[in-house]
N, C-alpha and C positions, 0 to 999 in steps of 0.2 A: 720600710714604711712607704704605702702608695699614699697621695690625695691627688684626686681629683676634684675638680670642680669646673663650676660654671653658670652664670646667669641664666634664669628661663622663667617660663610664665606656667601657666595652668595649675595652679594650686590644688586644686579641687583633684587632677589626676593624679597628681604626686605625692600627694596622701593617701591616695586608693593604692598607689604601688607601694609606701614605704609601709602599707599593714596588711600587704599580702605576707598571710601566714601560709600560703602552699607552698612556695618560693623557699620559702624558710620554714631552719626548725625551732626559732624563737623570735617574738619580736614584742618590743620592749621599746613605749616611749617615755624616756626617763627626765625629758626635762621641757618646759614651758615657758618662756621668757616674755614679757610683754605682752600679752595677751589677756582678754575678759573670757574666754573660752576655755576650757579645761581638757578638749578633743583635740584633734589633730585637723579634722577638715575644717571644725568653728577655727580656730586658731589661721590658715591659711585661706579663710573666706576672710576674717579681718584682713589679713595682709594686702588682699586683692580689695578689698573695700577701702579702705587708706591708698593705694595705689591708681585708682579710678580717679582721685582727684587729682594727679599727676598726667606727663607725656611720656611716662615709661610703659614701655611695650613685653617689658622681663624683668617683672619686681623683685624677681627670687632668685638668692644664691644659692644652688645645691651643693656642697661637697662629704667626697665619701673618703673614711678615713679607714684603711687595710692596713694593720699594721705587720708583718713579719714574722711577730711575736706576740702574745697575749699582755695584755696593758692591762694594769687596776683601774678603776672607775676613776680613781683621782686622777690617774697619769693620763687617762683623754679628754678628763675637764681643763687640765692642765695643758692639751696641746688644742683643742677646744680654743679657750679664752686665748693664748699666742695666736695661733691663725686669725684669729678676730680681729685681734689688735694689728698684725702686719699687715690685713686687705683693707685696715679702714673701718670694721664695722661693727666695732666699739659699743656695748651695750644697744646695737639694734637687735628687734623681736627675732627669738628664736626658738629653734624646737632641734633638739637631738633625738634620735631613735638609733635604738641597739639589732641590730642584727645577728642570730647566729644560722650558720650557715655551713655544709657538713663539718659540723664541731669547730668551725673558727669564728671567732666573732669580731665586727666592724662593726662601723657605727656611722650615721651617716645627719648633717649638719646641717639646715637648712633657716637663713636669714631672711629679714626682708629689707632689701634696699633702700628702703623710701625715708628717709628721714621727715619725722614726723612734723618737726618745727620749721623745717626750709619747704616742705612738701617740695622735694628735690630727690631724685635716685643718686645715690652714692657713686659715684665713678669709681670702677675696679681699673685701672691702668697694670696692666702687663699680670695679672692675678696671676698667670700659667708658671712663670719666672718665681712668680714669691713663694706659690706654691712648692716648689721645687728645693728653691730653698732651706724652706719651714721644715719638706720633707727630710732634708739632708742635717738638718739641726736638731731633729728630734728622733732619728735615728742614732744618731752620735748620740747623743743627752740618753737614751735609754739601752744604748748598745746592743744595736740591732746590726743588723749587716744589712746594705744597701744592696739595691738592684741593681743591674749594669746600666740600665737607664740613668739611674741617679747617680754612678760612679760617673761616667760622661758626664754626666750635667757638672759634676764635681770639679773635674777639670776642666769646662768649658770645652768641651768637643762634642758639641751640637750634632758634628757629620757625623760623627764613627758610635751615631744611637744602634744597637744591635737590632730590639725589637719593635717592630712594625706597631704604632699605637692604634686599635681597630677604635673608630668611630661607634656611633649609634648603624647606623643607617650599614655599616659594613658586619656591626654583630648580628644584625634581621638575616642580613643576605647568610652567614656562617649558619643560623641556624636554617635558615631557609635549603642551602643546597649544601650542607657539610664541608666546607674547604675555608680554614681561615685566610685572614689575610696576607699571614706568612708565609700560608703555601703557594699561594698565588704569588706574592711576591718570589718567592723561590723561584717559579716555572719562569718567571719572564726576565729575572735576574738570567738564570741560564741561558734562556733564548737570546738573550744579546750579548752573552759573553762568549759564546759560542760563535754568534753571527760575524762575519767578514765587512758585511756591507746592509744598505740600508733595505735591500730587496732579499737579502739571505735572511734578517732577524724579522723580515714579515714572511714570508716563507715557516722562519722556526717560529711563529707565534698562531700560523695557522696549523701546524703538526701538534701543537698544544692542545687546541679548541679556541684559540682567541683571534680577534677579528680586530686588524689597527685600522681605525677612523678618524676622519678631520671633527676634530671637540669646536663645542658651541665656544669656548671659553679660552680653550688650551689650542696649544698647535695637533695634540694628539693625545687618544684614546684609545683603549682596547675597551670591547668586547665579548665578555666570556659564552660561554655557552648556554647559559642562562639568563644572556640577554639584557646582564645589568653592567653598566657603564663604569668605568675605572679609570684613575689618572693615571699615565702610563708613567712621567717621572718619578710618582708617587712609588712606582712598583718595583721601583729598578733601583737596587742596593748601591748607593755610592756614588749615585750620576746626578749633576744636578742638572736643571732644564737647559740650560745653556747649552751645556754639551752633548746634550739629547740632542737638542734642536741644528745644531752644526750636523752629528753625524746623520740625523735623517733628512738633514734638508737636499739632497740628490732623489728623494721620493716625493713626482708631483702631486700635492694637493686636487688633484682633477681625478687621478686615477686611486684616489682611495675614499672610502664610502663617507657617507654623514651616520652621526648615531643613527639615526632611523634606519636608513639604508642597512647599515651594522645588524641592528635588532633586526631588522626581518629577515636579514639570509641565517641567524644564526636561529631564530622561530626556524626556517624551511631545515637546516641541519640538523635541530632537534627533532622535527617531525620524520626526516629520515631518517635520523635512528631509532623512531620510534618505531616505526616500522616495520625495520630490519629487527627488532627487540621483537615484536607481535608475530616477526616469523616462527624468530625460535622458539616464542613459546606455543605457538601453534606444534611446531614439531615435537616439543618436548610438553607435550599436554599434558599425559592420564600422571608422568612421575611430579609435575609440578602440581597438581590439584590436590596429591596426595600430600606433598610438606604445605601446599597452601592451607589445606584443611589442620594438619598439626598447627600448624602457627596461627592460624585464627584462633584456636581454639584457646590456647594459652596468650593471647594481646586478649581476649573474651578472662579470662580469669585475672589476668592483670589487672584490665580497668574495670572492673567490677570490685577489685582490693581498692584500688585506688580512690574511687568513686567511695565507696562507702568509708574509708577513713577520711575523705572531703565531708561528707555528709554529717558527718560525727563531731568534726570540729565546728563545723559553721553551725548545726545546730547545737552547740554547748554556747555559742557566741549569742548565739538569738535566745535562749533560756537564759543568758546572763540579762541581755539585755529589757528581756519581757520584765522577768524580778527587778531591775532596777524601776521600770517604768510600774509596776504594780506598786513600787514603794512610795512614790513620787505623787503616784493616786492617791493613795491612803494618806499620805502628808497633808497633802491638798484638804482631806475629805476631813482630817482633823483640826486644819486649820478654818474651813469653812463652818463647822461647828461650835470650836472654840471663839469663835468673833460673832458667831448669833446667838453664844450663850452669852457672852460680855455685854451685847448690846441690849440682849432682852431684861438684862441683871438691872442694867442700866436705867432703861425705859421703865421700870418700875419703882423709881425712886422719885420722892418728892421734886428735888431740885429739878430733874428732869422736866416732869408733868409743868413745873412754874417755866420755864423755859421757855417750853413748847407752846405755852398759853401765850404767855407774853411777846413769843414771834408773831403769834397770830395772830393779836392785839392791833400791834404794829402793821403786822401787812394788811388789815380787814378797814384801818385807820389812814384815810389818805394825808389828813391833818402829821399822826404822827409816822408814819411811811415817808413823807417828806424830811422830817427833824432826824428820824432817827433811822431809817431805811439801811442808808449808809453804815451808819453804826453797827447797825445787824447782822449787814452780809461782810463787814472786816472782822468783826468779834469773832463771830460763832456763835452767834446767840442761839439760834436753834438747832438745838444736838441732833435733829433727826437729819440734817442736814450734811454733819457729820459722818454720819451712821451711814448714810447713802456715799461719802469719797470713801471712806473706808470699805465700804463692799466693792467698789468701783477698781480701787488700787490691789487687792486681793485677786480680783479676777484676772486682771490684767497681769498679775505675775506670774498665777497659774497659767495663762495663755502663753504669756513669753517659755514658761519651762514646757509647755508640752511643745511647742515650736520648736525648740531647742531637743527634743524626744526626736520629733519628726523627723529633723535633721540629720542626726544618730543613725537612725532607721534608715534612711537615704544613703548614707555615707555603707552601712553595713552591708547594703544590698551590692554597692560598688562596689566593694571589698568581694561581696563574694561572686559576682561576675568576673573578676580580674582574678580570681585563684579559678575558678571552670576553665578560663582561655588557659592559664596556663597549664593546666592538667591538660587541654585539648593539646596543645603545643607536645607536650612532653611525651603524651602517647602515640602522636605521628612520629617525632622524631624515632623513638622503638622501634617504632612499623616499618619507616625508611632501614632502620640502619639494621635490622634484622632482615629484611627482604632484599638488601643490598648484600649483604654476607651471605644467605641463601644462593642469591642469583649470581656475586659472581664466586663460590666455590663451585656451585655446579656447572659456570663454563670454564670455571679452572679444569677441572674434571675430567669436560667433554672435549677441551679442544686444545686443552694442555698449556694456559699461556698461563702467566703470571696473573696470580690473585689480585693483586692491587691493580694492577688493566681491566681484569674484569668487573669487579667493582667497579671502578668508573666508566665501564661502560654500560653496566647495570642500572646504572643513574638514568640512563634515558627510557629505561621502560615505562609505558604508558601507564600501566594501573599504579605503578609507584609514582609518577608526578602528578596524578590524579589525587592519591592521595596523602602525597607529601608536597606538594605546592607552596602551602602556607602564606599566602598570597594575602589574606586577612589580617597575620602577625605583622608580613612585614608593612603592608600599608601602615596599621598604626601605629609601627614604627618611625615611621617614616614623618608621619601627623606629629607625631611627638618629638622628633629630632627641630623642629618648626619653633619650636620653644624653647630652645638650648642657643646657647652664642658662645663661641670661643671669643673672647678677650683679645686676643693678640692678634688676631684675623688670619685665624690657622684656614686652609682651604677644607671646604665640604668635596669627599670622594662620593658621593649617593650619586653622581651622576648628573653630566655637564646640560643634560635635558629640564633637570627639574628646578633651574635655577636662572632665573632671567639675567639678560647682560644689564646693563647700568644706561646702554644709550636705549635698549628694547625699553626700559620701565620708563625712560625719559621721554620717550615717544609718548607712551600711555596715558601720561600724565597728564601733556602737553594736550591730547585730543580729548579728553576729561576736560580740562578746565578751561581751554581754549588757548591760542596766540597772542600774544601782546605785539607790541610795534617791537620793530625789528627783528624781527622773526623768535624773538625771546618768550619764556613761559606767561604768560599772562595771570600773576594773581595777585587778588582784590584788595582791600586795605584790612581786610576783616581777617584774612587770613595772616 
């Protein structure tokens, strides 16, 4: 049994993600806790609206619960309500949803922090540990087999974790250029256990495609060929930075690049092999146009399947949704009927007509408007007067439910923007890994080397990074990792660029609000 978890904000997106039904072959929100909203995005716009009157910046707890093995509904309510109770957050608002996903199914938990009564965010102290834990307690309790992860954890051998845990920001890049984080870990594991000295294992990491750089943060970085930033300790199975840093410290900081630096000779390395890529296929023209044409032809019948069984579900969604919203009118249209048949029933009865006279008496009467005015407008004396809040409070509710419509409508269109990206996503990655298996069996072919070399040297061809880039996936990745926090204050790998130091932001601040006496932050008493 996996869980993860972790504080983050954006509510409004993580509902758009938890009901992408393209992603998935089922999805099922099975439960609602504390909440006036009966949807998933009403339900996490309360959260974020309760959270607004707070200084939390990541109202929400996500976690995903993988179990090993198939679990009854009870036995995840059951590990459900435990996790709650070990993080702290004991009958706060929640929403579970079911995932199935090819044929396995998880479920995934999302709280809100903010305790209503203290309007205080709940502090998760060490969550990653408890987690860990829970996950080793409810593995045992349902006799599941742990992962080598959690066997380690089990014995407390932190170091001898086997698998490399990928980030957000590290699964963008996996899908972005195909090479997970273990293999990369691999290549630079080998590079330095191979390497003799500090100038042999840069040497072996530029015979890879990696480029070691002085980090904005760290003592050191590589750079892949792809131009995205990496902790080097992070990559290297068994070494902790200490000992990194002892045996690279005979390599001067002066003679090795900055990220930037890094990025751009490995931009000029991609560009020459792109190059060198646009030869051969210059040379190998009329036989590539010929499987270019097969292969289009069939990525053309694929997303054309794909597309129309997209089209199919979203609009069963939108026909569900139109019939709800038609029924919702007709409610309306029966109750706006039924209250001016009551009223007209009304207004034609005796007591009525005496009433109404008698208000008018009183109001036409300044003598008795004075005596009795009062009287009139706390009683109720004049039922028309009535008749007018009761129209008034009717309108108003049909207003709140078609707002509450509109909403729906909002929320569905997201949904169905976030399932098109990821059908875009899903038909690149084809294109890449089909045009990559084309390009390098046919320099396997031509020039007799190892398949798995050609392949990756196939990666640099231009019309394939043209249109396997994904450059839009991972940015919003990237937007979205923004909203995520490790607890424990695990390091971000996305890269030492996109993370300011603590004396950079110090500065920032400082020239924002200005200086105080003695060269200290200067701020005001209001703040």
């Amino acid at each position: 049994m996996i869980l993860k978890g972790n504080a983050r904000s954006g509510g409004s997106d993580l509902a758009t993600h938890l009901l992408n039904a393209y992603d998935n072959e089922r999805v099922e929100l099975a439960d609602l806790r504390g909440t006036i909203a009966d949807d998933l995005h009403g339900a996490f716009a309360e959260f974020d609206a309760i959270a607004s009157g707070t200084k939390a910046k990541k109202p929400l707890y996500s976690l995903s619960i993988n179990p090993s093995e198939p679990l009854t509904r009870e036995q995840y309510f059951e590990a459900v309500e435990a996790i709650e109770n070990k993080l702290g957050l004991t009958d706060q608002p929640r929403a579970i949803v079911f995932h199935t996903k090819e044929g396995r199914e998880h479920c995934h938990v999302v709280w809100s922090r903010i305790d209503g009564l203290e309007m205080k965010a709940i502090h998760l102290a060490h969550d990653r540990r408890k987690l860990c834990d829970m996950a080793v307690q409810l593995a045992e309790k349902h006799g599941h087999e742990l992962p080598e992860g959690l066997k380690a954890w089990k014995k407390r051998e932190q170091f001898k974790k086997e698998q490399l845990e990928a980030n957000l920001a590290e699964n963008a890049q996996t899908k972005k250029t195909g090479i997970t984080p273990e293999q990369r870990r691999a290549e630079i594991t080998e590079a330095y256990e191979v390497a003799d000295s500090a100038m042999a294992f840069q040497n072996a990491l530029e015979e890879k495609g990696y480029i070691l750089a002085n980090g904005d943060r760290r003592a050191f970085v590589v750079v892949d060929e792809f131009g995205d930033v990496h902790s080097l300790s992070r990559h290297i199975k068994g070494v902790k930075s200490k000992e990194l840093n002892e045996r690279l410290g005979s390599l001067e900081s002066a003679t090795l690049p900055s990220v930037e630096q890094a990025k751009v000779q490995a931009r000029a390395r991609q560009k020459a092999a792109e190059e060198r890529a646009r030869e051969q296929h210059d040379h190998d023209h009329d036989s590539a146009d010929d499987r270019d044409h097969h292969h289009d032809d069939r990525i053309k019948r694929a997303t054309s399947e794909k597309e129309a069984a997209m089209e199919r579900a979203q609009g069963a969604r939108w026909q569900a949704l139109a019939q709800t919203e038609q029924a919702i009118l007709l409610t309306q249209q029966q109750e706006r009927l039924a209250l001016h048949a009551a009223q007209h029933a009304e207004a034609t009865s005796k007591v009525f007509r005496l009433r109404s006279r008698v208000a008018d008496l009183i109001s036409r009467t300044p003598a008795l408007r004075s005596v009795l005015g009062h009287i009139s407008e706390r009683t109720g004396l004049d039922p028309r007067e009535r008749h007018g809040l009761e129209n008034e409070a009717l309108e108003r509710r049909h207003e709140r439910e078609k707002i509450v419509m509109e909403g729906q409508k909002k929320a569905l269109d997201k949904i169905d923007r976030r399932e098109r990206r990821s059908l875009e996503r899903d038909l690149k990655r084809e294109a890449l890994r089909e045009k990559f298996r084309q390009a390098g069996q046919h320099d396997a072919d031509d020039q007799g080397v190892d398949e798995k070399e050609a392949v990756r040297a196939a990666k640099t061809d231009p019309r394939l990074a043209q249109e396997g880039a994904l450059g839009d996936e991972f940015n919003a990745a990237a937007r979205v990792q923004q909203g995520q926090s490790d607890s424990d204050g695990g390091s971000d790998d996305s890269g030492d660029d996109q993370r300011k130091s603590w004396k950079r932001r110090a500065d920032e601040v400082g020239q924002k609000r200005g200086r105080g006496r003695g060269g200290g932050f200067g701020h005001s008493r209001d703040e």
